[in-house]
C-alpha positions as MATLAB code, in Angstrom:
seq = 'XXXXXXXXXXXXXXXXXXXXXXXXXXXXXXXXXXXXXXXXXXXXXXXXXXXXXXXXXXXXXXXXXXXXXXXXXXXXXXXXXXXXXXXXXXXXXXXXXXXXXXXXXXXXXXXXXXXXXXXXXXXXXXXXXXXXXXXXXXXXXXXXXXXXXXXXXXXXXXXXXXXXXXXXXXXXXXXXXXXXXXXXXXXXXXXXXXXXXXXXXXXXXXXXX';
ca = [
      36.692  -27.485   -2.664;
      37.762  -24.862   -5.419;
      38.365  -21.508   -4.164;
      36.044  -18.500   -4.694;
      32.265  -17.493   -3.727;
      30.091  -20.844   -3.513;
      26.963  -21.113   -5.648;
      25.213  -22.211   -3.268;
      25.169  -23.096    0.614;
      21.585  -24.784    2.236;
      21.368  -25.686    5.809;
      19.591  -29.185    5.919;
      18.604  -30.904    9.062;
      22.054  -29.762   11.125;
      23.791  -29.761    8.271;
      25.684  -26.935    6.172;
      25.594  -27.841    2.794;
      27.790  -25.743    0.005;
      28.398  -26.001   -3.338;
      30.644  -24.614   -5.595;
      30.527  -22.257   -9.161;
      30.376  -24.631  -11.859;
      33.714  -25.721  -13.257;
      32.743  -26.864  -17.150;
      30.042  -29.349  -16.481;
      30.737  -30.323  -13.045;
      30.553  -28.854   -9.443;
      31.855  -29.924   -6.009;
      29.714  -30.254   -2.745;
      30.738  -30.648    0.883;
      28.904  -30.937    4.206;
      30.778  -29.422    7.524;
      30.285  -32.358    9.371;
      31.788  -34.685    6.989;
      36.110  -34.177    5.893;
      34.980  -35.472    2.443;
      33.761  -33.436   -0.619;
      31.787  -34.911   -3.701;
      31.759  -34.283   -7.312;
      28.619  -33.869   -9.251;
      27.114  -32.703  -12.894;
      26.238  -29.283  -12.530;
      22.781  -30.205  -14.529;
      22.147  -32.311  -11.505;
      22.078  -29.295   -9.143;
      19.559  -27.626  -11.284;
      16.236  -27.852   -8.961;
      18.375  -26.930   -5.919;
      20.347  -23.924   -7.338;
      17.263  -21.903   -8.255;
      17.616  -18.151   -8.567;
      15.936  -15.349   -6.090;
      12.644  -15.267   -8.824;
      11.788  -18.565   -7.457;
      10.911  -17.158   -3.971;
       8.423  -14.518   -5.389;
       4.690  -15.181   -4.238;
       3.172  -15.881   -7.415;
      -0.525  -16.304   -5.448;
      -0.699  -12.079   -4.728;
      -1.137  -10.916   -8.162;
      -4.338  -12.850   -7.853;
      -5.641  -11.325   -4.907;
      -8.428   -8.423   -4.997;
     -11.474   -7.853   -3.882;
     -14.504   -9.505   -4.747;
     -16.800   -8.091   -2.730;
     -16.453   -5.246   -5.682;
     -16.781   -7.127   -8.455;
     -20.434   -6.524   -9.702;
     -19.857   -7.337  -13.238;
     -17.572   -9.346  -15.836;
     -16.812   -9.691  -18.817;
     -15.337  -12.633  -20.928;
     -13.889  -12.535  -24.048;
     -12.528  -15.525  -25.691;
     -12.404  -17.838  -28.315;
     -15.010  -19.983  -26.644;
     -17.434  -17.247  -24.821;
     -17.831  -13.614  -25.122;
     -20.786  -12.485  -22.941;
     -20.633   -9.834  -20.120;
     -22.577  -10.409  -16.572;
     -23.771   -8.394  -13.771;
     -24.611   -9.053  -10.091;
     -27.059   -8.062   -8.203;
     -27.222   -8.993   -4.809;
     -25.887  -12.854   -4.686;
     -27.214  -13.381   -8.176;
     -25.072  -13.234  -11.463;
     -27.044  -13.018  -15.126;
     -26.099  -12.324  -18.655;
     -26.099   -8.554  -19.525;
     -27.549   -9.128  -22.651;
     -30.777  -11.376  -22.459;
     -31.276  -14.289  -24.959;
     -34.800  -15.984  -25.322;
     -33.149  -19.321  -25.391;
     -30.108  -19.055  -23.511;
     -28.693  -18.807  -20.114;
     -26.164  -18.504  -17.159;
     -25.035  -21.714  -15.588;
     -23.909  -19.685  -12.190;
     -21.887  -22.518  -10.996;
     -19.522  -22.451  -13.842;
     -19.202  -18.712  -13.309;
     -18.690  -19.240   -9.722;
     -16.054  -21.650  -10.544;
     -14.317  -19.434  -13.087;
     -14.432  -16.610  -10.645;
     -12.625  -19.080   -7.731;
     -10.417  -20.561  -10.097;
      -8.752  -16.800  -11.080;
      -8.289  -16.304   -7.135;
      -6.714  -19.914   -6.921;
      -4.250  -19.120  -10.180;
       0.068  -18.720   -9.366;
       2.448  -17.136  -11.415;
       5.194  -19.751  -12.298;
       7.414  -17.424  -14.098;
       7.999  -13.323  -13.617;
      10.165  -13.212  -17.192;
       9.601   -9.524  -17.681;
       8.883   -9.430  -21.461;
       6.845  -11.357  -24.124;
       3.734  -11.416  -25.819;
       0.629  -10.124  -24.662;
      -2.950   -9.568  -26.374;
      -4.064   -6.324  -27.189;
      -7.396   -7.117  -25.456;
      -8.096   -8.402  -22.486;
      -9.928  -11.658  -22.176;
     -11.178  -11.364  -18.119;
     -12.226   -7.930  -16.893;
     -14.155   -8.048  -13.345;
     -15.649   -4.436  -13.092;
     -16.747   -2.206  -10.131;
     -20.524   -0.951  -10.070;
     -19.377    2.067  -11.575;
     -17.713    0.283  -14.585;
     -13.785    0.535  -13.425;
     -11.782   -2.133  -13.434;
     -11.076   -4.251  -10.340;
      -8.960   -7.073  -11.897;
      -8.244   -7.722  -15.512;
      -6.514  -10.909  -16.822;
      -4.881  -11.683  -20.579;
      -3.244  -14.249  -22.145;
      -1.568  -15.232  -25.450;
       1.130  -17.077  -26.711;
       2.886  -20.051  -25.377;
       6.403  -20.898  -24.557;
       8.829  -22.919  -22.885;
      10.254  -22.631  -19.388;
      12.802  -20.195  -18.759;
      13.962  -21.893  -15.570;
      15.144  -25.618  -14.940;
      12.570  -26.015  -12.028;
       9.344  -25.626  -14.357;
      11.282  -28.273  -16.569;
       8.655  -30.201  -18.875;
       5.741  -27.499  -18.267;
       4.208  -25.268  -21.240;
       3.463  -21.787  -19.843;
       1.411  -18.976  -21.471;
       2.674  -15.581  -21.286;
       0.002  -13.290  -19.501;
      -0.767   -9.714  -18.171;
      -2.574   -9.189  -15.329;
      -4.043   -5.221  -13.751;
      -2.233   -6.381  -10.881;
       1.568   -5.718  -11.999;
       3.487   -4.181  -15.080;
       5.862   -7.180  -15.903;
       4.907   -9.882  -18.282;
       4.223  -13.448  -16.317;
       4.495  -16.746  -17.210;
       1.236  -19.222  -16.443;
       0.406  -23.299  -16.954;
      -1.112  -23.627  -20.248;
      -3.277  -26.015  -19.198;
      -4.846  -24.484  -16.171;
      -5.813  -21.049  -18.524;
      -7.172  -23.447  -20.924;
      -9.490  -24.758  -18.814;
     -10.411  -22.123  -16.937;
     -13.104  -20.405  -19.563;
     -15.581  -23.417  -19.545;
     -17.967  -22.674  -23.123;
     -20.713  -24.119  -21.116;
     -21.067  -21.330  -18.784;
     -23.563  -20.285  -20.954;
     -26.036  -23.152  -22.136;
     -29.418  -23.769  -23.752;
     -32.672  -22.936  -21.518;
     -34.757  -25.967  -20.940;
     -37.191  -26.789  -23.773;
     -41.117  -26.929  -22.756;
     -42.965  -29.659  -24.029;
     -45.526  -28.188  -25.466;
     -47.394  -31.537  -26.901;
     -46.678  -32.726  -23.250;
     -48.532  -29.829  -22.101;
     -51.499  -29.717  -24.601;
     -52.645  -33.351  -23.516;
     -52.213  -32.259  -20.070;
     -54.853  -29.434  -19.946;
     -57.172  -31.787  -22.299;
     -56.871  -34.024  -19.178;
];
């Protein structure tokens, strides 16, 4: 094993596991209960050898409470309506003769923010100027805003393959990386749909009846 600070030492069932610094494109790895040491491609070692970022708890910048949240608004390229709650019920905040609130979907949106994980804290990138999820107070203040813009590629060999979005949430000041594909699913257009048409031939031979 080359001398100097190892890259990396795991304990694994018993055993003490430590790697090396990369030496061009290769590293060596030995195990204290066995004389022999191995040489590897460092590119191999890249889902073990992950940095300190990988530990954070990307689930708490999704945590607040909803027992405040007594109104939202969405604004995206697929919906852009507000709501408000009152007691257990959620409605649109501005009233349309022929449409209205599917309350599952919004239920679902709301569950899906609390069930959302940063993937990447990378500190800088783009943001929108406007937010696209604020979750208000009764009194109008924020409780939890989320935004989200541009893509981009991971930063770190663990998310290899993954598209992220970069996004800004109330909860912290750094710029965070998200999966693309769970933010673009998680506005659903048809939380808002047509109201039910009446009959109204249906109804006219019903009364002559």
């Amino acid at each position: 094993m080359p001398k100097g600070k190892a890259s990396l030492q795991a304990k694994l069932g018993g055993w003490t596991v430590t790697m090396s610094q990369d030496i061009g494109e290769e590293v060596f790895v030995i195990a204290d209960k066995n004389p022999a040491f191995y040489k590897t491609g460092a590119a191999s070692l890249d889902l073990v050898r992950v940095p300190k970022i990988y530990f954070r708890d990307g689930k708490i910048p999704f945590e607040f409470n909803l027992e405040l949240v007594k109104e939202i608004d969405i604004e995206s390229d697929k919906v852009k309506e507000a709501f408000t709650k009152k007691d257990s019920t959620w409605t649109m905040k501005r009233v349309s003769a022929d449409m209205e609130l599917d309350q599952d979907k919004l239920v679902t949106l709301i569950q899906s923010v609390q069930g959302l994980e940063v993937m990447e804290f990378v500190s800088a990138g783009f943001a929108p100027g406007a937010p696209q999820i604020v979750m208000k107070a009764a009194d109008g203040k924020p409780v939890f805003t989320l935004a989200w813009g541009a893509e981009f590629k991971p930063k770190y060999g663990f998310n290899k393959g993954q598209t992220f979005r970069y996004v800004r949430v109330s909860t912290l000041k750094e710029i965070v990386g998200l999966p693309k594909d769970k933010l673009d699913r998680l506005i659903d257009s048809a939380i808002i749909k047509k109201k039910p048409q009446v009959d109204k031939t249906a109804a006219k031979t019903e009364s002559k009846k």
